[in-house]
mmCIF file of the N, C-alpha and C atoms, coordinates in Angstrom:
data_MODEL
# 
_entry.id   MODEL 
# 
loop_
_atom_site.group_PDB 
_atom_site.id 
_atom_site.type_symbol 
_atom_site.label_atom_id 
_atom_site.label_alt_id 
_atom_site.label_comp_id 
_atom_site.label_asym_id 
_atom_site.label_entity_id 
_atom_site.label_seq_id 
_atom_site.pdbx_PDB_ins_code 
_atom_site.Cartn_x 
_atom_site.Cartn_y 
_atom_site.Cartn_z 
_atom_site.occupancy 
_atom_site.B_iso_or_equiv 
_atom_site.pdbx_formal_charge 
_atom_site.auth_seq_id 
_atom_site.auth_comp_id 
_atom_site.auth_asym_id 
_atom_site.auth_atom_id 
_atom_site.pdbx_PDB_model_num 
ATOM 1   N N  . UNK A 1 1  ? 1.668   11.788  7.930   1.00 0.00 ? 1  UNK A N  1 
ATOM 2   C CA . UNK A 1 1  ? 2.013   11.410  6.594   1.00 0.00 ? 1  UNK A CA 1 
ATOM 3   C C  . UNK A 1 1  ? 0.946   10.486  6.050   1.00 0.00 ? 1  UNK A C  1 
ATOM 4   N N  . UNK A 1 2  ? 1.163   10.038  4.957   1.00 0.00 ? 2  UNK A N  1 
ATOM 5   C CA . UNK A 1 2  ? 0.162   9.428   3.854   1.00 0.00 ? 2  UNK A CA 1 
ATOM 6   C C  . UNK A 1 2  ? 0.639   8.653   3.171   1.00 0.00 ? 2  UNK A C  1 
ATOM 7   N N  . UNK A 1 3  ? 0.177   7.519   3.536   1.00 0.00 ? 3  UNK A N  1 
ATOM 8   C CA . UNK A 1 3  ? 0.510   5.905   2.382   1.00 0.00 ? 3  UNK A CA 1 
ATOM 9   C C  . UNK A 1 3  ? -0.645  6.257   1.617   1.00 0.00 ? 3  UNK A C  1 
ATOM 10  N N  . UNK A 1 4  ? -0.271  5.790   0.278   1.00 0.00 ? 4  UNK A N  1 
ATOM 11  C CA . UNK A 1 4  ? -1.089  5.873   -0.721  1.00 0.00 ? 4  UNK A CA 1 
ATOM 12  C C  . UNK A 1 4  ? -0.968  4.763   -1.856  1.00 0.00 ? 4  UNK A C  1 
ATOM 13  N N  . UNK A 1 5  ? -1.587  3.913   -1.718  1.00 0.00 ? 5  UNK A N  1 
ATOM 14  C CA . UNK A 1 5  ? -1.721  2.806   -2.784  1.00 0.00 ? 5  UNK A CA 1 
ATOM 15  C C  . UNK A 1 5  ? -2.489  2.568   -4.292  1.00 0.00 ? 5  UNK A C  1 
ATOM 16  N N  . UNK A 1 6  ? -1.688  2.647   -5.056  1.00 0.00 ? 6  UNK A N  1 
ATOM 17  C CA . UNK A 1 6  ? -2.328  2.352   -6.094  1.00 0.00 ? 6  UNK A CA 1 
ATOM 18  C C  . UNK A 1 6  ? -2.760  1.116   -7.047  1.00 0.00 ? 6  UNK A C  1 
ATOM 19  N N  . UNK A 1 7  ? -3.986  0.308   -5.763  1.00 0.00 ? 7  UNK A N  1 
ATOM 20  C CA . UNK A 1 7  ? -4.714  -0.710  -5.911  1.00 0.00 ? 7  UNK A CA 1 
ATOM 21  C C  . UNK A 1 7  ? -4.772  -1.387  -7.348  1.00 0.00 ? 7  UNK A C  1 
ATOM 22  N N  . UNK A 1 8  ? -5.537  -0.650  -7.779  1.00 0.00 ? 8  UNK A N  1 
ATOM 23  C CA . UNK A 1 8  ? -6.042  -1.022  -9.362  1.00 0.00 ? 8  UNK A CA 1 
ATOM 24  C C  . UNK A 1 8  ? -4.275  -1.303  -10.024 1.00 0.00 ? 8  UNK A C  1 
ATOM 25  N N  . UNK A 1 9  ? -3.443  -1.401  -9.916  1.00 0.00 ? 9  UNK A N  1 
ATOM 26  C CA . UNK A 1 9  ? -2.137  -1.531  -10.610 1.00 0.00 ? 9  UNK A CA 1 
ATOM 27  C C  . UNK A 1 9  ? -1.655  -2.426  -10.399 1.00 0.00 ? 9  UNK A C  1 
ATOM 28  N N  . UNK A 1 10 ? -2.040  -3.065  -9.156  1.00 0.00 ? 10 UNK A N  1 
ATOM 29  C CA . UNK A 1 10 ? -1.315  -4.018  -8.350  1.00 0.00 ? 10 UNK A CA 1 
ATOM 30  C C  . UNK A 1 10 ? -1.311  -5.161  -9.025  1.00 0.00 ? 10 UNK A C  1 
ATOM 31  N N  . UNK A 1 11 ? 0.148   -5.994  -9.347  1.00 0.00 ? 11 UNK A N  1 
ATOM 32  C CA . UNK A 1 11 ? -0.078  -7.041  -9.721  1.00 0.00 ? 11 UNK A CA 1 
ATOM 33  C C  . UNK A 1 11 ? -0.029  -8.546  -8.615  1.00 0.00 ? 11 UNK A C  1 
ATOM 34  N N  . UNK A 1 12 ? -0.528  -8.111  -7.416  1.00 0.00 ? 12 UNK A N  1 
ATOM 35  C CA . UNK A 1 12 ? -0.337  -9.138  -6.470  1.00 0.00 ? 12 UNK A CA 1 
ATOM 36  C C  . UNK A 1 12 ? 1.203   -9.998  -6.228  1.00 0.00 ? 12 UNK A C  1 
ATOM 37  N N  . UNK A 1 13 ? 2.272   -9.442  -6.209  1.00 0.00 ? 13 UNK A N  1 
ATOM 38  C CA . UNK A 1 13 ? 3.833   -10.077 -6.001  1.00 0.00 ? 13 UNK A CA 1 
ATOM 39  C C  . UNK A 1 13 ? 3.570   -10.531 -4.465  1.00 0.00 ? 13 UNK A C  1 
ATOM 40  N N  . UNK A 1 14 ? 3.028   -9.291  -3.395  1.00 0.00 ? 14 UNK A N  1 
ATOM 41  C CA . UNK A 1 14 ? 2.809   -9.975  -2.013  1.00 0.00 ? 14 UNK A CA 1 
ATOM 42  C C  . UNK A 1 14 ? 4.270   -9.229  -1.161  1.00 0.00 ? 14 UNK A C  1 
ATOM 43  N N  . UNK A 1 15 ? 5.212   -8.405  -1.858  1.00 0.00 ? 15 UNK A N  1 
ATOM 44  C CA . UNK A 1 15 ? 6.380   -7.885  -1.245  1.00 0.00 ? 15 UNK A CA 1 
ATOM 45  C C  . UNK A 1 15 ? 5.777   -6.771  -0.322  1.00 0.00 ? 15 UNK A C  1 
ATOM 46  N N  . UNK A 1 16 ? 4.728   -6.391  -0.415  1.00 0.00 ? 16 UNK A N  1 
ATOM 47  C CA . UNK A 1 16 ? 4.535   -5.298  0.631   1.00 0.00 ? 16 UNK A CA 1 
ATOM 48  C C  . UNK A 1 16 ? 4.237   -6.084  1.918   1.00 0.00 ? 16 UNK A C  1 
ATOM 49  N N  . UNK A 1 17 ? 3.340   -7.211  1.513   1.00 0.00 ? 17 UNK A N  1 
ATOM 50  C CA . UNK A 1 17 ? 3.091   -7.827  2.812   1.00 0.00 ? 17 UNK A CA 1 
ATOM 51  C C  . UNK A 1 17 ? 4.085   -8.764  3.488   1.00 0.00 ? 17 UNK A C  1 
ATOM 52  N N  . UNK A 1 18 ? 4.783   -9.153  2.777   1.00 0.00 ? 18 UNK A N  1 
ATOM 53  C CA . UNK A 1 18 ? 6.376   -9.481  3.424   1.00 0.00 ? 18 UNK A CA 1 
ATOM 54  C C  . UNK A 1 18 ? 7.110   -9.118  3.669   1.00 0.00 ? 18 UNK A C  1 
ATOM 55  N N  . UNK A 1 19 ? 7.384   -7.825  3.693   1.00 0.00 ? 19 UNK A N  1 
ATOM 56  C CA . UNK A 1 19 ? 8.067   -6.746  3.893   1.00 0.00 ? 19 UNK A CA 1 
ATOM 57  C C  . UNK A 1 19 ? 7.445   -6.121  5.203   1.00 0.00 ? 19 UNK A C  1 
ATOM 58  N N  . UNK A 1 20 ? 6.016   -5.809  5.474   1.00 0.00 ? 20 UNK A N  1 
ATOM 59  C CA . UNK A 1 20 ? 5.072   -4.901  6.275   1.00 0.00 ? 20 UNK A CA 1 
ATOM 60  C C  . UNK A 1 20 ? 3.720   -5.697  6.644   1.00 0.00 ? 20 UNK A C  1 
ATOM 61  N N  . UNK A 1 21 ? 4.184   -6.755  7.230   1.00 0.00 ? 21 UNK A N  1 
ATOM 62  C CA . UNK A 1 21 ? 2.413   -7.822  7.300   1.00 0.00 ? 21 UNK A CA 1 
ATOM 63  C C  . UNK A 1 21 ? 1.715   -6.880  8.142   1.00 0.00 ? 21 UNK A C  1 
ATOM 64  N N  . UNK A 1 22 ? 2.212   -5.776  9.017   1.00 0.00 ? 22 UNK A N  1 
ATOM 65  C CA . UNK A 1 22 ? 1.315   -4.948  9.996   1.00 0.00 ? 22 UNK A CA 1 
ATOM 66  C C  . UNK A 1 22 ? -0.093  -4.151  9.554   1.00 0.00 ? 22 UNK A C  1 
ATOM 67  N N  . UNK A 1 23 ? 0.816   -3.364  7.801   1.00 0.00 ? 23 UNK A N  1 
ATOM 68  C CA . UNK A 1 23 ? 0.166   -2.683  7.361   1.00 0.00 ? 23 UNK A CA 1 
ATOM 69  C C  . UNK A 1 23 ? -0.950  -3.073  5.998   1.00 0.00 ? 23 UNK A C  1 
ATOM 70  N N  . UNK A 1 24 ? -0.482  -4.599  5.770   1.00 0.00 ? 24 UNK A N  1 
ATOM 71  C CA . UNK A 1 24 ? -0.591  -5.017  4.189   1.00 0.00 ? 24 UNK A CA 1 
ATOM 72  C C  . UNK A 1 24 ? -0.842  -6.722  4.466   1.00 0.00 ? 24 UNK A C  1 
ATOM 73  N N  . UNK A 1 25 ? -2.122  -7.070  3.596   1.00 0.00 ? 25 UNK A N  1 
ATOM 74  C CA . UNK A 1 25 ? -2.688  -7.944  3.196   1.00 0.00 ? 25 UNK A CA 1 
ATOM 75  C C  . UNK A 1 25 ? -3.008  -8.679  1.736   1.00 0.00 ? 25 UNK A C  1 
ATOM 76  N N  . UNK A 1 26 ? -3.176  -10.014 1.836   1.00 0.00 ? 26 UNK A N  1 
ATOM 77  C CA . UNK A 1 26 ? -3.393  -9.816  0.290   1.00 0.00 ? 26 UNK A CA 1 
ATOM 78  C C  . UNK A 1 26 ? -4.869  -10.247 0.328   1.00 0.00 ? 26 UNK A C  1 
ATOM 79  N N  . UNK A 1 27 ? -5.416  -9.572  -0.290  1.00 0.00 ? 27 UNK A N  1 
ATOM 80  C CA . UNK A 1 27 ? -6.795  -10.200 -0.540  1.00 0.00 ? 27 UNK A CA 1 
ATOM 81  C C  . UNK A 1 27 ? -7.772  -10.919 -1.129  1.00 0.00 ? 27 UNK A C  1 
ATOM 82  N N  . UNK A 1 28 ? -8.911  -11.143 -1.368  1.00 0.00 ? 28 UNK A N  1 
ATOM 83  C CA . UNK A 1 28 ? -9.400  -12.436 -2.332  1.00 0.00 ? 28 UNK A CA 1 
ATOM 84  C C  . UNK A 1 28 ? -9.446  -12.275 -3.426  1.00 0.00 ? 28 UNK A C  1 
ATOM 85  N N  . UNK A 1 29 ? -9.015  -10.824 -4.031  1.00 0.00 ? 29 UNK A N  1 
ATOM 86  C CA . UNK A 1 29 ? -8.899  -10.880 -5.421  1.00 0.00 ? 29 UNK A CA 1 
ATOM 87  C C  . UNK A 1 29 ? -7.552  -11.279 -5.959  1.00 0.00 ? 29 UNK A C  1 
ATOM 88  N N  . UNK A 1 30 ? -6.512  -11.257 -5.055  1.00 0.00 ? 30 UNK A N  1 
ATOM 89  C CA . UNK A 1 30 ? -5.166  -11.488 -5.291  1.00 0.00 ? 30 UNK A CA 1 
ATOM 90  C C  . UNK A 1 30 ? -4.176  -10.474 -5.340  1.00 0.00 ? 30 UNK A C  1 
ATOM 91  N N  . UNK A 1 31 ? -4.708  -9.005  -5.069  1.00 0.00 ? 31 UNK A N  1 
ATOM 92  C CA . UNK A 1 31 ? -3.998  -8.110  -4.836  1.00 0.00 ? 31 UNK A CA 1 
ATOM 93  C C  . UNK A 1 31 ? -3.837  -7.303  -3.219  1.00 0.00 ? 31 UNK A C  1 
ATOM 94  N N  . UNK A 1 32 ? -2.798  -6.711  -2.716  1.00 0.00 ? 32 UNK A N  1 
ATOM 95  C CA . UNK A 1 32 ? -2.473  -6.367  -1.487  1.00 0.00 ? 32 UNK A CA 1 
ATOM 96  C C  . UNK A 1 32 ? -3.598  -5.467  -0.989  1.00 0.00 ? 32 UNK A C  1 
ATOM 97  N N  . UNK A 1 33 ? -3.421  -5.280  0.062   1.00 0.00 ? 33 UNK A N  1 
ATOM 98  C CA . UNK A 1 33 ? -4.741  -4.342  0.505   1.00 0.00 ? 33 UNK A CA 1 
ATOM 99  C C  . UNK A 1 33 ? -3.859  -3.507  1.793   1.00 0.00 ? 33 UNK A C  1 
ATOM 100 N N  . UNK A 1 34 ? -4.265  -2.510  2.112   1.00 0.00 ? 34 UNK A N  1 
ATOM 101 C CA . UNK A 1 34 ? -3.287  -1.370  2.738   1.00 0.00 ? 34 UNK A CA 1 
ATOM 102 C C  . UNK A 1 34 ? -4.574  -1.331  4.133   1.00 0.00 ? 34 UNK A C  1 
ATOM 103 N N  . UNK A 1 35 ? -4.125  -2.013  4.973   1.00 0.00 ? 35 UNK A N  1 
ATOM 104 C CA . UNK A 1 35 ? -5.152  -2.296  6.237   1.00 0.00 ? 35 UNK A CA 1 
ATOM 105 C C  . UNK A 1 35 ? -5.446  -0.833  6.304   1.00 0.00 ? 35 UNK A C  1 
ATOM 106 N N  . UNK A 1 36 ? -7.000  -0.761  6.922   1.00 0.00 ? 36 UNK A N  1 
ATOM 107 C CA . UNK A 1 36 ? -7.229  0.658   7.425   1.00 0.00 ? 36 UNK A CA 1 
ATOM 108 C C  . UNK A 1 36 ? -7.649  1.837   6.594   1.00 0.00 ? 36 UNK A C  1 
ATOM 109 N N  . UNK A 1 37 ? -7.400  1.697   5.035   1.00 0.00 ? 37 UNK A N  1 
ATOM 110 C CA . UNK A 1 37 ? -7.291  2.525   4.094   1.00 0.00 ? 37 UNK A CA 1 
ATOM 111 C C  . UNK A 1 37 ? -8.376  2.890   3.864   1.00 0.00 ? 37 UNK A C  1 
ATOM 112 N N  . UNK A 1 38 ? -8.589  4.175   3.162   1.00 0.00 ? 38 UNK A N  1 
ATOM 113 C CA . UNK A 1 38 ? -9.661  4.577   2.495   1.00 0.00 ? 38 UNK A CA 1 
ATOM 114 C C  . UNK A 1 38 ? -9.751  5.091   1.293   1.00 0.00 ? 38 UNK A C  1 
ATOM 115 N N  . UNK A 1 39 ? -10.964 4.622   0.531   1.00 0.00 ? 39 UNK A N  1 
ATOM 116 C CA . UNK A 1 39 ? -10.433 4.820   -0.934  1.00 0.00 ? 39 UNK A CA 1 
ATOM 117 C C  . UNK A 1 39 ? -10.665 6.776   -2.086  1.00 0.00 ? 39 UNK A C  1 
ATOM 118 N N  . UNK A 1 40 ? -9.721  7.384   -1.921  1.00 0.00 ? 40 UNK A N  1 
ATOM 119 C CA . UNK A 1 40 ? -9.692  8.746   -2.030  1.00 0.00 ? 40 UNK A CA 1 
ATOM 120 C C  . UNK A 1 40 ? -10.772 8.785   -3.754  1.00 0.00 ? 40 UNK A C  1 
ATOM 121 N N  . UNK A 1 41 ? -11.854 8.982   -3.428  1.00 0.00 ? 41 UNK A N  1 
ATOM 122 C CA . UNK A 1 41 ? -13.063 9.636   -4.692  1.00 0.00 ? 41 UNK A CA 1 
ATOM 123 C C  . UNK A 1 41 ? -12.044 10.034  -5.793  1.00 0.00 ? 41 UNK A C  1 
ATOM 124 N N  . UNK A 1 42 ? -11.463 10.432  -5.472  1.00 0.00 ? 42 UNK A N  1 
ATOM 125 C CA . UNK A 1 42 ? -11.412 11.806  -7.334  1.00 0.00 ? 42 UNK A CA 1 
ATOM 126 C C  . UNK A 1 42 ? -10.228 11.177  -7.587  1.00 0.00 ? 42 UNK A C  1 
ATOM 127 N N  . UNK A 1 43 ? -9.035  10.047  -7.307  1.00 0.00 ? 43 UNK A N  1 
ATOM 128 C CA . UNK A 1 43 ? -8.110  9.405   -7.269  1.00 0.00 ? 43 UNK A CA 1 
ATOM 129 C C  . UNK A 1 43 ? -8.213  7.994   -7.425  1.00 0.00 ? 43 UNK A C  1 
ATOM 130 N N  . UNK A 1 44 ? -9.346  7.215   -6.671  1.00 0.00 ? 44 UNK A N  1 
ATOM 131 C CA . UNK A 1 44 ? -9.058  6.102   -7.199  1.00 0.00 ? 44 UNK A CA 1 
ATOM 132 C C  . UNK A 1 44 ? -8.900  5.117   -6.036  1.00 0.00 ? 44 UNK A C  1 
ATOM 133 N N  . UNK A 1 45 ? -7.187  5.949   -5.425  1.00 0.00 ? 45 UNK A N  1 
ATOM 134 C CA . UNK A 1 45 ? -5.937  5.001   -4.863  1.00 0.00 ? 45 UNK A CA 1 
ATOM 135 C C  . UNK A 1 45 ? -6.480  5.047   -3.315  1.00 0.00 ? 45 UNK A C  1 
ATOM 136 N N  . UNK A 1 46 ? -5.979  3.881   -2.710  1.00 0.00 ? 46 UNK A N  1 
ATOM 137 C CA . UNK A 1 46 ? -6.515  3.805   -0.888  1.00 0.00 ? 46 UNK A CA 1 
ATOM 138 C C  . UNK A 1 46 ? -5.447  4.641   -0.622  1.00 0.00 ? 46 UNK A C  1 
ATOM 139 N N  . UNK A 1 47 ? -5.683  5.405   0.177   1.00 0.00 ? 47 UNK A N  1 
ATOM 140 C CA . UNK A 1 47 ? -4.862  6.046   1.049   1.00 0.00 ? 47 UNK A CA 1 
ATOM 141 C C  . UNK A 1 47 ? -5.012  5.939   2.851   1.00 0.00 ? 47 UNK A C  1 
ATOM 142 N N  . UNK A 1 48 ? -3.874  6.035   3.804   1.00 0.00 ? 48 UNK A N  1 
ATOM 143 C CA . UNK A 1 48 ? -4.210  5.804   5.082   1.00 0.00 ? 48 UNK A CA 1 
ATOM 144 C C  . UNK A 1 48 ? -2.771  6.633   5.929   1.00 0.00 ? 48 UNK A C  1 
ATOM 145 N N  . UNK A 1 49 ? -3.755  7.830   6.406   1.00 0.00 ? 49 UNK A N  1 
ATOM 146 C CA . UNK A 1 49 ? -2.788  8.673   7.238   1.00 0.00 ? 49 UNK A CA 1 
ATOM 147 C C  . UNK A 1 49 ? -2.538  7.843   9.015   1.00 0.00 ? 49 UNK A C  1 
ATOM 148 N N  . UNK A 1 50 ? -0.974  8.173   8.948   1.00 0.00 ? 50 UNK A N  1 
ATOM 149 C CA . UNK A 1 50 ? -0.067  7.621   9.869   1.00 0.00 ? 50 UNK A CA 1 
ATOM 150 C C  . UNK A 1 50 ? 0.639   8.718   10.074  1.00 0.00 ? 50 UNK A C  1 
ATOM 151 N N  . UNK A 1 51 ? 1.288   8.245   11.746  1.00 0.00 ? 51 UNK A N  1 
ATOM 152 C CA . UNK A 1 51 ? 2.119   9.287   11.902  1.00 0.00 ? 51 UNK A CA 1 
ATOM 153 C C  . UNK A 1 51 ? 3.573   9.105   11.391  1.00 0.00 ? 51 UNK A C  1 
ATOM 154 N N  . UNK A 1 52 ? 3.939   7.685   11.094  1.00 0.00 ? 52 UNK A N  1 
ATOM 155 C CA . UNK A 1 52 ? 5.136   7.324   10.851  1.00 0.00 ? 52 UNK A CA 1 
ATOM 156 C C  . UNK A 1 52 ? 4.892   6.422   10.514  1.00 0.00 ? 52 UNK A C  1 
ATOM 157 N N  . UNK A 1 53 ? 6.228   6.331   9.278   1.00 0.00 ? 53 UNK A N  1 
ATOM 158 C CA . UNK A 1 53 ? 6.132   5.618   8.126   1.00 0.00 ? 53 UNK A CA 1 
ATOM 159 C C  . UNK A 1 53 ? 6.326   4.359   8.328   1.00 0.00 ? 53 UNK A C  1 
ATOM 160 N N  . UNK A 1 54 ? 7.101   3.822   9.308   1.00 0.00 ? 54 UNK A N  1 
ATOM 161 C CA . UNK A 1 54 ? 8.090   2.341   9.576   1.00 0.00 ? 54 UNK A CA 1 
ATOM 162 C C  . UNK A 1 54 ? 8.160   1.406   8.226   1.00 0.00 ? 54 UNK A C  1 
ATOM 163 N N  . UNK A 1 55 ? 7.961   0.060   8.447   1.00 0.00 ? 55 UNK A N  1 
ATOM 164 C CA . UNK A 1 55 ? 8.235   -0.496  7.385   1.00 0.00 ? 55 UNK A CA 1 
ATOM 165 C C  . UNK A 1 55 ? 7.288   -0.395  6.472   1.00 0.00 ? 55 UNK A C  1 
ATOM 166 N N  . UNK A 1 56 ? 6.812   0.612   6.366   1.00 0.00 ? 56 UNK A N  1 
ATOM 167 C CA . UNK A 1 56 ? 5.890   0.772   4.708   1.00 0.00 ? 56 UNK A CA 1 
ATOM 168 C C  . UNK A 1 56 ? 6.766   1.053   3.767   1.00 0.00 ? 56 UNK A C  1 
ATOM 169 N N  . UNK A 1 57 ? 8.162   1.933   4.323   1.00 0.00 ? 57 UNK A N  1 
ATOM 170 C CA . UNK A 1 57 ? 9.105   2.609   3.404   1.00 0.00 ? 57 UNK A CA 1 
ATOM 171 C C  . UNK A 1 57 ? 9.423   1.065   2.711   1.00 0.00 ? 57 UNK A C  1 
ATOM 172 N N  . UNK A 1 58 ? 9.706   0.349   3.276   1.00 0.00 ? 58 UNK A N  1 
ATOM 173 C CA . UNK A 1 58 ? 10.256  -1.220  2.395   1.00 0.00 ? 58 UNK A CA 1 
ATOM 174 C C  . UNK A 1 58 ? 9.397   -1.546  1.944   1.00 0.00 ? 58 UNK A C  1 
ATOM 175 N N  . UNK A 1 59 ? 7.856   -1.439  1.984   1.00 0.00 ? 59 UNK A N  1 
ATOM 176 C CA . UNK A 1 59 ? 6.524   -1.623  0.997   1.00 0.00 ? 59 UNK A CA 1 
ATOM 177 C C  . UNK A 1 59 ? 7.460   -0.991  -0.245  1.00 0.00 ? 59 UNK A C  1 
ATOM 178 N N  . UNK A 1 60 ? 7.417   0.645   -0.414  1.00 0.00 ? 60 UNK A N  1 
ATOM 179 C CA . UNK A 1 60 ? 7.624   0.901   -1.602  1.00 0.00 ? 60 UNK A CA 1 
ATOM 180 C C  . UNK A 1 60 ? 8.451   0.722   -1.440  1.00 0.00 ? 60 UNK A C  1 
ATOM 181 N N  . UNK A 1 61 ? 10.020  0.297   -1.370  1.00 0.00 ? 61 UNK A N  1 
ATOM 182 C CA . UNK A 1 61 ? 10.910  0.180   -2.101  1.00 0.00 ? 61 UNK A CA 1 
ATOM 183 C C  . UNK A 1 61 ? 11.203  -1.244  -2.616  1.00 0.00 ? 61 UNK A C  1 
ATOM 184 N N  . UNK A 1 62 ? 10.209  -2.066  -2.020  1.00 0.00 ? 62 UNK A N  1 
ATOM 185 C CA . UNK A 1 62 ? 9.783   -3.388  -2.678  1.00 0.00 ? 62 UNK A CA 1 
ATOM 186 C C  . UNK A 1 62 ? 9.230   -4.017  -3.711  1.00 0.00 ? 62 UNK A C  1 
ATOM 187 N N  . UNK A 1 63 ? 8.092   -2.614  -3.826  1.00 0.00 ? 63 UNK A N  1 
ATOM 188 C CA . UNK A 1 63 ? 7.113   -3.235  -4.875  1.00 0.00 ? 63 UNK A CA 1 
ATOM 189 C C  . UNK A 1 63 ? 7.879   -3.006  -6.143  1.00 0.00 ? 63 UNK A C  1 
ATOM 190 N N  . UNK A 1 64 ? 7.435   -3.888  -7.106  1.00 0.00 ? 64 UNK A N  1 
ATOM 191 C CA . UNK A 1 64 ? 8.279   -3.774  -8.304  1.00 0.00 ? 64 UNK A CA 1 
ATOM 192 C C  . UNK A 1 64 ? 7.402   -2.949  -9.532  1.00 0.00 ? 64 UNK A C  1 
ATOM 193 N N  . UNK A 1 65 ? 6.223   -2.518  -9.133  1.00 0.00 ? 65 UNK A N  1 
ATOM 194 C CA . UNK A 1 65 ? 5.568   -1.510  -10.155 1.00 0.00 ? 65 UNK A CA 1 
ATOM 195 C C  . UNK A 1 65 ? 5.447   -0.543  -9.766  1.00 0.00 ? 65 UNK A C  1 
ATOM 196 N N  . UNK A 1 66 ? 6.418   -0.109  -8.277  1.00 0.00 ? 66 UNK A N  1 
ATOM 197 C CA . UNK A 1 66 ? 6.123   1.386   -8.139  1.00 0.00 ? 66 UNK A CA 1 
ATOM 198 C C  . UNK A 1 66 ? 4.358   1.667   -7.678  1.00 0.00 ? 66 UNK A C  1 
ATOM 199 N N  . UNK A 1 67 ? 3.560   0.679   -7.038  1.00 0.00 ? 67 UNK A N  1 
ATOM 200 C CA . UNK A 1 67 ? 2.406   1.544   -6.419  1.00 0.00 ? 67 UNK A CA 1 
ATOM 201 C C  . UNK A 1 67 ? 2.374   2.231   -5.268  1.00 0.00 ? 67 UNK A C  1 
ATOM 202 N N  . UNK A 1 68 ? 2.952   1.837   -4.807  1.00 0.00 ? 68 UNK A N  1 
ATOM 203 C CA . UNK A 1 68 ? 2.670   2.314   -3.360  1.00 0.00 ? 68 UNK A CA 1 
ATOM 204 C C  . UNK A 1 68 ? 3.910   3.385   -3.014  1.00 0.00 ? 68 UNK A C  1 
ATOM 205 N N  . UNK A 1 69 ? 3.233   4.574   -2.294  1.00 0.00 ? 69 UNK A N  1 
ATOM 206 C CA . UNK A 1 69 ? 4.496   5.706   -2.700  1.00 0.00 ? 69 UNK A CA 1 
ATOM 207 C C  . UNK A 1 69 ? 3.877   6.321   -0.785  1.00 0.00 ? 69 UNK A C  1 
ATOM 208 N N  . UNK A 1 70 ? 4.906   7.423   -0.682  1.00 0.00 ? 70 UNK A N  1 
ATOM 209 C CA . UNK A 1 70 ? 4.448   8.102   1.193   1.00 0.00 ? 70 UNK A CA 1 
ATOM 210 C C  . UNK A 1 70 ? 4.543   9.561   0.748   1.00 0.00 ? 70 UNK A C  1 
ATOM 211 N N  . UNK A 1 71 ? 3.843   10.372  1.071   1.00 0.00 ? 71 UNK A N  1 
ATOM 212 C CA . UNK A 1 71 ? 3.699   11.825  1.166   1.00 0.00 ? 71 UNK A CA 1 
ATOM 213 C C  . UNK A 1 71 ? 3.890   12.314  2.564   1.00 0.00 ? 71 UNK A C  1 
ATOM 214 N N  . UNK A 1 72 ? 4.937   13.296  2.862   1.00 0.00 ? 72 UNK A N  1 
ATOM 215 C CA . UNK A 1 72 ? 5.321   13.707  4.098   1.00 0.00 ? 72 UNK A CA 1 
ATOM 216 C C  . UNK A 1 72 ? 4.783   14.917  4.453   1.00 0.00 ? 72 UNK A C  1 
# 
């Protein structure tokens, strides 16, 4: 599967990384960062394939702008 973050949106709240400190950082610009990720060319958004989702699912159902979403 596929976490997929949509960086540029982020308004830095920090619920992914309190929710998921394994997968999620905040960084020096003030927005979260999706450890490991890579940033998909023709999209934009970091994305980072896993085999399982664990607490990323509470990433998105945390964040309050809806960036961060999982493709199965």
């Amino acid at each position: 599967m596929k976490i997929i973050h949509e960086r540029e949106k982020c308004i830095g709240c920090g619920a992914c990384v309190a929710t998921c400190p394994n997968f999620w950082e905040m960084a020096d610009d003030g927005k979260s960062k999706l450890l490991g990720s890579k940033v998909n060319q023709k999209t934009k958004n970091y994305e980072l394939e896993t085999e399982k989702a664990g607490c990323n699912q509470n990433a998105v159902d945390g964040c309050p702008v809806s960036i961060i979403h999982i493709e199965k």
